[in-house]
Backbone as CSV, one residue per row, in Angstrom:
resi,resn,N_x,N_y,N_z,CA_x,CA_y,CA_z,C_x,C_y,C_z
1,UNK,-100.999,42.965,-35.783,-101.954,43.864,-35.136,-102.976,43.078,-34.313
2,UNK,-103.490,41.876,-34.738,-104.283,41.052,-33.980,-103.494,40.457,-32.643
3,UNK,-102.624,40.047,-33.223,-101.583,39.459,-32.058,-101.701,40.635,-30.718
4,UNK,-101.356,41.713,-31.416,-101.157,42.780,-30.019,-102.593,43.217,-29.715
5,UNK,-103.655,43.465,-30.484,-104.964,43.642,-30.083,-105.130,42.390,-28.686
6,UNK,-104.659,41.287,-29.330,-105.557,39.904,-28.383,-104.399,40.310,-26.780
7,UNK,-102.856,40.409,-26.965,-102.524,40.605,-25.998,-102.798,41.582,-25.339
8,UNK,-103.307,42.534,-25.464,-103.849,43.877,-24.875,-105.462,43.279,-23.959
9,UNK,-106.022,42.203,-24.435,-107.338,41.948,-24.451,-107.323,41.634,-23.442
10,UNK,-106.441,40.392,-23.298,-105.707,39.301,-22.350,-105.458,39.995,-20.978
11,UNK,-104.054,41.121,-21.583,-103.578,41.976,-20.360,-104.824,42.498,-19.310
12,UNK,-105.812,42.801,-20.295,-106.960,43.833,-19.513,-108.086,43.210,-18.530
13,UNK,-108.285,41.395,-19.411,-109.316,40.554,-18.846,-107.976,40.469,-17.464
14,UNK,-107.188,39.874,-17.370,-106.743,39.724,-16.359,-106.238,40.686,-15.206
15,UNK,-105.989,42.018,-15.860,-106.400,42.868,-14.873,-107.592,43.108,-13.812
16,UNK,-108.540,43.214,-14.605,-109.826,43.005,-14.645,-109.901,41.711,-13.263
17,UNK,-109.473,40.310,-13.290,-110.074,39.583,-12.935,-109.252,39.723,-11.521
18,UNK,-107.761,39.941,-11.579,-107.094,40.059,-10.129,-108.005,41.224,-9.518
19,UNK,-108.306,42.389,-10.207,-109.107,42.796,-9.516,-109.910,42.954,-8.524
20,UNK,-111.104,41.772,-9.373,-111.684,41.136,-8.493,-111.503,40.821,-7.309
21,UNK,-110.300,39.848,-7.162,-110.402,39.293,-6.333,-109.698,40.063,-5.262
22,UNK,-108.942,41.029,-5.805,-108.093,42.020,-4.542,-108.544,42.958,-4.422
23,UNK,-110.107,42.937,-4.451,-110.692,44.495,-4.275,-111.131,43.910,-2.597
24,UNK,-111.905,42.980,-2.363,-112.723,42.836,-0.928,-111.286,42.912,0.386
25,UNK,-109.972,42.228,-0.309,-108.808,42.361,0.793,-108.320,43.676,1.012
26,UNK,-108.387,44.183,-0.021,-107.602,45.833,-0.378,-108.452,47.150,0.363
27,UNK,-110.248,46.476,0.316,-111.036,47.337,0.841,-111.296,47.223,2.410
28,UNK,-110.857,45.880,2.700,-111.332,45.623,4.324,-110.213,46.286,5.142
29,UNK,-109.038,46.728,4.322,-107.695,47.147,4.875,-107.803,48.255,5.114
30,UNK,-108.402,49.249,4.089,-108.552,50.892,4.040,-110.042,50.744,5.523
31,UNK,-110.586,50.022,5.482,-111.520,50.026,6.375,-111.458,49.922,7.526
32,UNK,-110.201,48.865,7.879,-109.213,48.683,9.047,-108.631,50.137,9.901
33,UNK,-108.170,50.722,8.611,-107.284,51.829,8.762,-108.075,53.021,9.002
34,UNK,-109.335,53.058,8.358,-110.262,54.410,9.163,-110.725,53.859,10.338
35,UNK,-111.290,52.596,10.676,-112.048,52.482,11.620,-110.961,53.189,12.876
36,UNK,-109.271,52.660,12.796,-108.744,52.811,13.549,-108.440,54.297,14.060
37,UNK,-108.376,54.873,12.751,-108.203,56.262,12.947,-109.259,56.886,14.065
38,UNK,-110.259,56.807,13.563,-111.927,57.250,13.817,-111.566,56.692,15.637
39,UNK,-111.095,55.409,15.527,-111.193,55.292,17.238,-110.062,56.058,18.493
40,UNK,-108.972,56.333,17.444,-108.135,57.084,17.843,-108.234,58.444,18.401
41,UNK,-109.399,59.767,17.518,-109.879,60.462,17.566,-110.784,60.392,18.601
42,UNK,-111.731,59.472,18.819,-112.572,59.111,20.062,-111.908,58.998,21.049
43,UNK,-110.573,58.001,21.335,-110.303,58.134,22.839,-109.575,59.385,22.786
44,UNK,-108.828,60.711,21.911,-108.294,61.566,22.145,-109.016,62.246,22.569
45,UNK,-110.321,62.123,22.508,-111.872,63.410,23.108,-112.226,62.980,23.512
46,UNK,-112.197,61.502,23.977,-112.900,61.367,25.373,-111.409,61.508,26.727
47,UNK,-110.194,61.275,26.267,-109.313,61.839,27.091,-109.275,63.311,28.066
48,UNK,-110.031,64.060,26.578,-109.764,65.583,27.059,-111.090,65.763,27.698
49,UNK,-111.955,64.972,27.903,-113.044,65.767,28.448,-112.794,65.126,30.409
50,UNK,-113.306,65.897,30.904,-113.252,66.290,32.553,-114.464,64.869,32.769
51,UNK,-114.072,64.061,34.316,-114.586,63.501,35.092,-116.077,63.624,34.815
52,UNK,-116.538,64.752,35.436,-117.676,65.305,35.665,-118.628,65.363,34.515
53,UNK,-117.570,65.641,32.983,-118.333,65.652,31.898,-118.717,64.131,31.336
54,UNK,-117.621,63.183,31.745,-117.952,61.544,31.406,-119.303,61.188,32.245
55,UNK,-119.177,61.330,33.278,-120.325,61.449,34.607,-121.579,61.835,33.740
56,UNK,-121.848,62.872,33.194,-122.638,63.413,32.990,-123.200,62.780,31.810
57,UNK,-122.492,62.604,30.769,-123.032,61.343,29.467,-123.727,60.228,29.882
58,UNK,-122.916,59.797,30.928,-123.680,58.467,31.762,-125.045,58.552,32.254
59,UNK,-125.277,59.471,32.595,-126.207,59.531,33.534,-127.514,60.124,32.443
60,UNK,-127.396,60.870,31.818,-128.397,61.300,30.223,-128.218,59.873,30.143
61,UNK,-127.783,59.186,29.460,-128.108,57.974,29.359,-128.899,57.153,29.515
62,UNK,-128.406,57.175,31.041,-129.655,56.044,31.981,-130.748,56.691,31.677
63,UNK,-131.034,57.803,31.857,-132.017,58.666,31.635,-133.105,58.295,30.506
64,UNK,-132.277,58.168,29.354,-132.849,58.120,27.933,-133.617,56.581,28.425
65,UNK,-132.584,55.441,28.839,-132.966,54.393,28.721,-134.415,54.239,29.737
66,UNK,-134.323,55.144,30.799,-135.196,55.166,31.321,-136.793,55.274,30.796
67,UNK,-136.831,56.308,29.896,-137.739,56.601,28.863,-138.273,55.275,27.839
68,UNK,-137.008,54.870,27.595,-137.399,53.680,26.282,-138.193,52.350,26.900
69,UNK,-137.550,52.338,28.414,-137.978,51.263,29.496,-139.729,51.178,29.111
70,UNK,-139.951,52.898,29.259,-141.571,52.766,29.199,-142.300,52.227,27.676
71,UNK,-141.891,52.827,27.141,-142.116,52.813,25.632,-142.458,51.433,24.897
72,UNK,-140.951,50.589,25.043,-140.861,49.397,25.014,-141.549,48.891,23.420
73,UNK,-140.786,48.616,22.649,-141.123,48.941,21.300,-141.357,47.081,21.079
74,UNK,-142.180,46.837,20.173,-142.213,45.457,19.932,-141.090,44.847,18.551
75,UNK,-141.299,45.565,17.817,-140.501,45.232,16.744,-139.267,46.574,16.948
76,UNK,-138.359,45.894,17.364,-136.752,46.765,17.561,-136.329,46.697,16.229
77,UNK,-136.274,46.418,15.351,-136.108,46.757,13.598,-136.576,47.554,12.719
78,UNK,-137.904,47.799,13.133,-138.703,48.753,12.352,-138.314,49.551,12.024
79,UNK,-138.169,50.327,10.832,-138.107,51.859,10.456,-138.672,52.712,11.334
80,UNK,-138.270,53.939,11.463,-138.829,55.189,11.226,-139.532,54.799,12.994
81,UNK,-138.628,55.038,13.943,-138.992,54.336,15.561,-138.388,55.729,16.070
82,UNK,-137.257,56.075,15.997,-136.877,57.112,16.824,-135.972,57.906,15.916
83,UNK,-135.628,57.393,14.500,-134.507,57.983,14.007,-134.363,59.192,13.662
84,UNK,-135.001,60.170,13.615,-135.557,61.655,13.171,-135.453,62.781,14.422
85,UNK,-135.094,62.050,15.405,-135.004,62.761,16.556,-133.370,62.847,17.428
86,UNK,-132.920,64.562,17.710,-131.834,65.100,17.803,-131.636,64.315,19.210
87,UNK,-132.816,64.161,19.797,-132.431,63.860,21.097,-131.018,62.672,21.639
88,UNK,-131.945,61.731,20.482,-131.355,60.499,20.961,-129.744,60.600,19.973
89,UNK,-129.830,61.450,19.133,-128.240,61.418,18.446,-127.442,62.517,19.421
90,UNK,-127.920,63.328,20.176,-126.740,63.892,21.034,-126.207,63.275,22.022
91,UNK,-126.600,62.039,22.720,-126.461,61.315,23.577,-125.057,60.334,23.265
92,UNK,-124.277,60.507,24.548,-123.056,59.779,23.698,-122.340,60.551,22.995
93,UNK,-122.743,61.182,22.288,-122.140,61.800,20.992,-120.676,62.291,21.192
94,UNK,-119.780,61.791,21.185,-118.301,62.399,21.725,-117.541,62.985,20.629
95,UNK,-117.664,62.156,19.190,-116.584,62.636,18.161,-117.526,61.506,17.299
96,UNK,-118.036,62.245,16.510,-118.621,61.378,14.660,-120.127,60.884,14.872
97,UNK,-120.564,61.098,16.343,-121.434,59.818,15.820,-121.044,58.770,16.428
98,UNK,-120.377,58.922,16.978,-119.584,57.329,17.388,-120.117,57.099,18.938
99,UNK,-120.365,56.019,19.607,-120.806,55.933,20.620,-119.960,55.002,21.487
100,UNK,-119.191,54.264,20.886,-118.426,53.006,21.867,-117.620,52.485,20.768
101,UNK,-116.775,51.527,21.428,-115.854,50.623,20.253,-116.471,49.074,20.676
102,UNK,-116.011,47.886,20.075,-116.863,46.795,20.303,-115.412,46.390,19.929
103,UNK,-115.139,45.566,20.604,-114.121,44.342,20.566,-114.565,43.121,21.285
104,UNK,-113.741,42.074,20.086,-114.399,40.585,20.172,-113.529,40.047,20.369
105,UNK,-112.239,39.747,21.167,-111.075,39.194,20.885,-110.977,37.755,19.867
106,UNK,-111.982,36.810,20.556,-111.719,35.146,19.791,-112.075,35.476,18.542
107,UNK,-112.497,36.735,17.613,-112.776,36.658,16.026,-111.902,37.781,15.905
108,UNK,-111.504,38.615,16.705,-110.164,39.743,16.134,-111.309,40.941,15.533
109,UNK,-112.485,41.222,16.370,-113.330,42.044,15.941,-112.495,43.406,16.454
110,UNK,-112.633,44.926,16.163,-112.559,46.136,16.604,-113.073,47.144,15.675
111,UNK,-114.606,47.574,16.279,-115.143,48.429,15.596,-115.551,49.359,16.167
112,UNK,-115.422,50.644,15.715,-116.358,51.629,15.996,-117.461,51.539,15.926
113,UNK,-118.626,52.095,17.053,-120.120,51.771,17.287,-120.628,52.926,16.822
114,UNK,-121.704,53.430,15.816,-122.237,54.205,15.495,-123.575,54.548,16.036
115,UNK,-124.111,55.455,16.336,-125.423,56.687,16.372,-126.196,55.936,14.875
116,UNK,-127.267,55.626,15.382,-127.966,55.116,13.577,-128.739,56.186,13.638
117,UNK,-129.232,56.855,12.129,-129.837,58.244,11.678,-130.081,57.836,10.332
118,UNK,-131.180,59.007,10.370,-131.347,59.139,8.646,-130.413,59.372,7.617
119,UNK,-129.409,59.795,8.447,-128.440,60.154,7.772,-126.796,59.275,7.678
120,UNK,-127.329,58.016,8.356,-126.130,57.161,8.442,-125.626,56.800,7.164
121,UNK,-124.644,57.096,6.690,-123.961,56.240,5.626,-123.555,54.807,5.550
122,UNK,-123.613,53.739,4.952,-123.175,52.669,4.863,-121.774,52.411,5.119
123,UNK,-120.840,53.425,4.902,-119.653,52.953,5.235,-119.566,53.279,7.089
124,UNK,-120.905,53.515,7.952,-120.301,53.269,9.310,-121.036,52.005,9.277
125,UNK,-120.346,51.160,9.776,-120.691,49.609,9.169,-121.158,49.121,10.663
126,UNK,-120.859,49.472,12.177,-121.703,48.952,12.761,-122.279,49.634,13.585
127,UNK,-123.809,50.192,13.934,-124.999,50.890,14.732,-125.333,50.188,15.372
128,UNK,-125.544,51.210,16.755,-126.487,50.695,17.904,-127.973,51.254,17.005
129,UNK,-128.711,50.428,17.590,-130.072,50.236,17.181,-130.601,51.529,17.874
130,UNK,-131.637,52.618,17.825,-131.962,53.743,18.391,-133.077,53.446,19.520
131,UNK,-133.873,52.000,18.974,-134.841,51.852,19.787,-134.488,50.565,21.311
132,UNK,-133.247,50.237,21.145,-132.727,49.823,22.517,-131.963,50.971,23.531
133,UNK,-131.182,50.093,24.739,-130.752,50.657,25.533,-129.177,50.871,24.776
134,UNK,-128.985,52.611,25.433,-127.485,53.088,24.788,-126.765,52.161,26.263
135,UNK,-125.051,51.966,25.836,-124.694,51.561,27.086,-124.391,52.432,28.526
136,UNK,-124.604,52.390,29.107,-124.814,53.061,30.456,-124.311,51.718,31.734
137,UNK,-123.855,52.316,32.625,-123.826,51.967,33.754,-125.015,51.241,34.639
138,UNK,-125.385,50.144,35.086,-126.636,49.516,35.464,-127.812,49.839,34.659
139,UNK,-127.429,49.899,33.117,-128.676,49.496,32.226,-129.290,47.917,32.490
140,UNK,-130.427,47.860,32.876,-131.263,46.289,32.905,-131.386,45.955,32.163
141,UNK,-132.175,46.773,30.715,-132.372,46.543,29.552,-131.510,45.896,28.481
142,UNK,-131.666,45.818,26.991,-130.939,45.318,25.879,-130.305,45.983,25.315
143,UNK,-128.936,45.983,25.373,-128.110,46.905,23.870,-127.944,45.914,22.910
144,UNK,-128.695,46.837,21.735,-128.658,46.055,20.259,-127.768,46.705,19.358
145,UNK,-126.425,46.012,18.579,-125.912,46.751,17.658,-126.234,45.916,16.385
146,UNK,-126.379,46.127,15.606,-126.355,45.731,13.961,-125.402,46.344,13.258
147,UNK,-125.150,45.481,11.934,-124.386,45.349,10.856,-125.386,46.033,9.693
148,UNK,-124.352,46.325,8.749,-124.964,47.237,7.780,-126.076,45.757,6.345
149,UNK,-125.730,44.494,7.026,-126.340,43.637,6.092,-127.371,43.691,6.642
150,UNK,-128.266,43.424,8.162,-129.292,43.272,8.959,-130.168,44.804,8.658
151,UNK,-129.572,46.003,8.361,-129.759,46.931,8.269,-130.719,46.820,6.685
152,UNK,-129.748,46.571,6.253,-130.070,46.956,4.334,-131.575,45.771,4.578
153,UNK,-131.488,44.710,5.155,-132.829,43.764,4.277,-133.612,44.554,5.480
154,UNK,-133.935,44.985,6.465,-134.944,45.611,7.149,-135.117,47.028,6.410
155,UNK,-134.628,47.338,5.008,-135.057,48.523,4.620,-134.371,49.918,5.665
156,UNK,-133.601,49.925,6.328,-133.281,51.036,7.338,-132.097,51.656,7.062
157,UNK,-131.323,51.366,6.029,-130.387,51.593,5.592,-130.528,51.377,3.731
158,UNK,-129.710,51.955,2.821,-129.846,51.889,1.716,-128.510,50.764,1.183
159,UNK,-127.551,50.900,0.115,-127.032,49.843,-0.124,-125.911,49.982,0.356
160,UNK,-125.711,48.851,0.359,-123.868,48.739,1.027,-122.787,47.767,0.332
161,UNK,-122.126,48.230,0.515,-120.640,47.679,-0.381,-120.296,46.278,0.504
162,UNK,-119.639,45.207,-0.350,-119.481,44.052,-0.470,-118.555,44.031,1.296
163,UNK,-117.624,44.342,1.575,-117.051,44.205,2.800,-117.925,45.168,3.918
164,UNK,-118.817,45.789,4.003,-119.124,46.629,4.442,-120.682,45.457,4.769
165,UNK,-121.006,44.753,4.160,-121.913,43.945,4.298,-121.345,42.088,4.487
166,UNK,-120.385,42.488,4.866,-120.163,41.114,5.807,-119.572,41.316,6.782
167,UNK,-119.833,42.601,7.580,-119.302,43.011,8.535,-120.084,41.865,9.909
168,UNK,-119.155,41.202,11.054,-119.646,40.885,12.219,-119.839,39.355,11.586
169,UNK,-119.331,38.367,10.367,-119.931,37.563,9.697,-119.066,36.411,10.364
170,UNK,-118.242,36.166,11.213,-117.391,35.675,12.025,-118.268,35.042,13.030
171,UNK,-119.846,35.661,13.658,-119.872,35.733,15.054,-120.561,34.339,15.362
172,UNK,-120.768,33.490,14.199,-120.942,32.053,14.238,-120.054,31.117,15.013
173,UNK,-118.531,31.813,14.721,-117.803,31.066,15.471,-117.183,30.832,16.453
174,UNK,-118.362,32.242,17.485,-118.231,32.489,19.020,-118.723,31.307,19.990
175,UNK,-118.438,31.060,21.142,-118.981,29.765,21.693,-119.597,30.256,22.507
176,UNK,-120.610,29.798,23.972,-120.737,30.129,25.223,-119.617,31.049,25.720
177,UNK,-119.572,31.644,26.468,-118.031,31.802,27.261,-117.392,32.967,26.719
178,UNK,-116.834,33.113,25.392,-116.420,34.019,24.234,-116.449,35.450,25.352
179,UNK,-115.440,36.364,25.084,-115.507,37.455,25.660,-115.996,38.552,24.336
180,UNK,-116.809,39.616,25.210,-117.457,40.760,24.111,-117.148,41.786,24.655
181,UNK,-116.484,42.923,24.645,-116.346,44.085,25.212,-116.876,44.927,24.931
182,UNK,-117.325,46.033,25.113,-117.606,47.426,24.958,-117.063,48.421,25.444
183,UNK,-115.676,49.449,24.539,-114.901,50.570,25.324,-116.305,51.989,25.502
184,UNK,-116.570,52.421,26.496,-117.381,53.476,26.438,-116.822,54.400,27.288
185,UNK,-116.524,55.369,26.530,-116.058,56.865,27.249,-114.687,55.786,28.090
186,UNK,-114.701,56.490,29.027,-113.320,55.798,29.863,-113.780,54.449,30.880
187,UNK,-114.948,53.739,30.400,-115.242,52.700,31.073,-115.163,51.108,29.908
188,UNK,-115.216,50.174,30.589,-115.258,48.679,29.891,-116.114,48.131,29.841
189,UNK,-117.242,47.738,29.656,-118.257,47.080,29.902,-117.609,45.528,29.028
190,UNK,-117.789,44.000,30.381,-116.954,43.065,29.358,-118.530,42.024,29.303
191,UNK,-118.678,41.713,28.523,-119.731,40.521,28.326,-119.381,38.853,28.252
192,UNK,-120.540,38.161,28.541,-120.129,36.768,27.801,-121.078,36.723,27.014
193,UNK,-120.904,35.593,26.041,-121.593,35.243,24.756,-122.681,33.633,26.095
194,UNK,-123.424,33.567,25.713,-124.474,33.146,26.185,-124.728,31.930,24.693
195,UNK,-125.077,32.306,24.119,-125.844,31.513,22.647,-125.439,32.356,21.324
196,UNK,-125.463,31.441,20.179,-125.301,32.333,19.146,-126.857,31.898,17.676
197,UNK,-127.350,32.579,16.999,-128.531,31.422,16.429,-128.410,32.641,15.360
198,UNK,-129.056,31.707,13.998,-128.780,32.024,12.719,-130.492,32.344,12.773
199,UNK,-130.756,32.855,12.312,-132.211,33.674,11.795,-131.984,34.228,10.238
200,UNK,-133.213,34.427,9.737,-133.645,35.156,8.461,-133.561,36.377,9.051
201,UNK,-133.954,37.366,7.785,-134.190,38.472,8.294,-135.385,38.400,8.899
202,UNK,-136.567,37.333,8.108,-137.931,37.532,8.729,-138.324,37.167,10.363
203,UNK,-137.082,36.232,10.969,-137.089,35.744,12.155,-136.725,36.839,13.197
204,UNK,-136.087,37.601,12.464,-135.344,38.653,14.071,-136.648,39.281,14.465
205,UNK,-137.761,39.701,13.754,-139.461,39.977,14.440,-139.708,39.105,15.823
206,UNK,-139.041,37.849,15.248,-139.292,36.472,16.561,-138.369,36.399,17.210
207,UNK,-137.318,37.060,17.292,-136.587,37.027,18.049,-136.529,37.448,19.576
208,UNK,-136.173,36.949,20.689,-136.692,37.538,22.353,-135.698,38.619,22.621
209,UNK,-135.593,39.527,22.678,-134.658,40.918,23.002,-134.600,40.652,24.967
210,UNK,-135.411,39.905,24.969,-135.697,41.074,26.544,-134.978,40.374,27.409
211,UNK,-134.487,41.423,28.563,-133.079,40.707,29.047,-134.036,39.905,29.947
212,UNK,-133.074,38.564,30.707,-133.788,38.459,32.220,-133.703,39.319,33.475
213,UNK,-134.718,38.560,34.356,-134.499,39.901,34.990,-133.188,40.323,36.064
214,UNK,-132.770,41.252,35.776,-131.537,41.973,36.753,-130.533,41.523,36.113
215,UNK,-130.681,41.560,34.648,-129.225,40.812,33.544,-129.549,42.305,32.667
216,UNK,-128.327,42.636,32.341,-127.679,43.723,30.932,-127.334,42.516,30.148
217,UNK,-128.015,42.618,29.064,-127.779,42.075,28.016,-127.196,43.261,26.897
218,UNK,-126.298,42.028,25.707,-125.835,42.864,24.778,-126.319,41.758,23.686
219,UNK,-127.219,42.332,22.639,-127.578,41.436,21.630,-126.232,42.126,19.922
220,UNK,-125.619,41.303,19.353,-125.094,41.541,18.370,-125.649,41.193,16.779
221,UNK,-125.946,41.852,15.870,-127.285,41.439,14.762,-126.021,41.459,12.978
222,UNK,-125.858,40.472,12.719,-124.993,40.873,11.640,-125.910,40.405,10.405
């Protein structure tokens, strides 16, 4: 009876421990597999919508950014900046919440870009920031997206699951040059990587957002 008690013990610790270790591969896969879905659904509705109606997202857009131009927030992290307001979540808004896809080719990135809200869940793992520029067509300004880890220590998000918080954790090993894309509605926006720099959370306060002048910048925050 001990014999089979201890092998039962055995069986269970080692269940238990593969576990472990095949939960973060097993979970980044199911994560793989919605993100893809979720983007699938996006270009099927942004397919069906008319010229005139893509046109028209664009241009609310610039619009919005136009507004934020004035505003001009000092700390782009802060809580509680714009998130409470319908305005800025209908913008974009095509299917979920979703605002763009982000592909990184040299790290094999492809994510869906989220609407950040009070109501964001942790499993949309990467948000445009509410208090930068959405992407638009001759935006001057900064598009900021963050990761759900940059999120959680600025308090703006609540907790997040182990793959879900090393989302974007690759982007160390982008160089100068590195291509960054952004799919939006039926347009490409392609970037280069410029610099890449490791900060605290307490440093991104010190961090310079602001583009130069007559440059679209895209800042990435993991």
């Amino acid at each position: 009876m001990k014999k089979l008690f201890a092998g039962i013990l055995i069986f269970l610790l080692l269940t238990a421990v593969i576990g472990h270790f095949l939960y973060p591969v097993i979970s980044d896969q199911l994560a793989r597999r919605r993100d893809a879905e979720m983007m699938q659904e996006y270009r099927e509705k942004t397919s069906a919508m008319g010229k005139e109606q893509r046109e028209k997202l664009f241009a609310e857009a610039g619009e919005w950014n136009a507004v934020l131009e004035e505003i001009r927030m000092e700390d782009i992290f802060a809580a509680g900046i714009t998130r409470t307001t319908r305005d800025y979540q209908n913008h974009m808004n095509v299917h979920s919440g979703i605002i763009a896809e982000l592909v990184i080719p040299d790290i094999g990135v492809s994510l869906p870009v989220y609407h950040l809200s009070t109501e964001t869940p942790a499993t949309r793992k990467l948000v445009h920031m509410d208090a930068s520029s959405l992407p638009a067509d001759g935006s001057r300004e900064n598009i900021i997206l963050a990761g759900p880890g940059v999120l959680k220590a600025e308090g703006i998000l609540g907790d997040v699951g182990l793959t879900d918080d090393r989302i974007l954790e690759d982007l160390d090993k982008l160089i100068p040059g590195s291509l960054v894309i952004l799919n939006v509605l039926d347009r490409t926006m392609v970037y280069r990587v410029k610099g890449v720099q490791m900060l605290s959370p307490v440093g991104l306060k010190e961090l310079d957002l602001t583009p130069d002048e007559g440059e679209e910048k895209l800042t990435l925050v993991s």
